[in-house]
N, C-alpha and C positions, 0 to 999 in steps of 0.2 A: 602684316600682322605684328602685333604689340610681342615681345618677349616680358617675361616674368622680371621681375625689378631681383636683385640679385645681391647689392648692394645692401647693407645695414645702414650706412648714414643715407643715403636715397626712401630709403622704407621709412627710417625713422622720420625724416623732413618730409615725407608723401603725408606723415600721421598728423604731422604737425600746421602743415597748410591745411588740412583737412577742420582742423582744431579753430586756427586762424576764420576760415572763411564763415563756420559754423557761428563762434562768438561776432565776428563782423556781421553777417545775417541779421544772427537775433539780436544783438546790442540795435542796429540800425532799426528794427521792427520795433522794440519798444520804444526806441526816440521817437517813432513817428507818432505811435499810439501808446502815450504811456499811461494805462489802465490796469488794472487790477484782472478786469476780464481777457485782454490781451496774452498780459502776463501766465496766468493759469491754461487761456488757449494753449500758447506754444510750448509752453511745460510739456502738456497734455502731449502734442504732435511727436516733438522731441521721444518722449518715451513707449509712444504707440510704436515710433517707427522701429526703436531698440529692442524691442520687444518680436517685432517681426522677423526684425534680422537675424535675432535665438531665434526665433521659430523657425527660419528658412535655412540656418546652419549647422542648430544644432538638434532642434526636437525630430525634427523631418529625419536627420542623419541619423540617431542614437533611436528614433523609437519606430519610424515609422517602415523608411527603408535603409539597412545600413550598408547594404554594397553598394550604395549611391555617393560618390562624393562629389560634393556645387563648387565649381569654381568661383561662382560670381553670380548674381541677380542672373543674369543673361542664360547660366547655363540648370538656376532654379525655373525661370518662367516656363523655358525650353522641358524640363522634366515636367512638370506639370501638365502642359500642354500635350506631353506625348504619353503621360501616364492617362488624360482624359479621353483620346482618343482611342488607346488601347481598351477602356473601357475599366482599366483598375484602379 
């Protein structure tokens, strides 16, 4: 099992390759398609997906349940899926 990154220049360089791969992604996607319609696509994806990630860290945490806190995607899915089966 992974431990927690602990370090401030490892968090900050974990922010930054994340930054890295993101502009490499999408710079490489509009070189292949470079449109107008392309361009607004991933705009679009981009902030759908920021959008979610408030909603799964903070609206869920602040409005919905707040003795819940998410570690990570993994431990949102896992809440959700045990909150559906409980039936709440």
């Amino acid at each position: 099992m992974l431990r927690d990154l602990k370090s401030h220049r490892l968090i900050i360089a974990k922010g930054l390759l994340f930054l890295l791969a993101g502009l490499l992604a999408g710079g490489l996607l509009l070189l292949d398609h470079p449109d107008l319609r392309t361009t607004f696509l991933l705009g679009l994806c981009v902030w759908c997906f920021c959008r979610f990630y408030y909603f799964a860290f903070y609206v869920l945490q602040h409005y919905v349940d707040e003795k819940y806190r998410f570690a990570g995607l993994g431990a949102f899915i896992q809440y959700l899926w045990l909150r559906r089966k409980s039936g709440n």
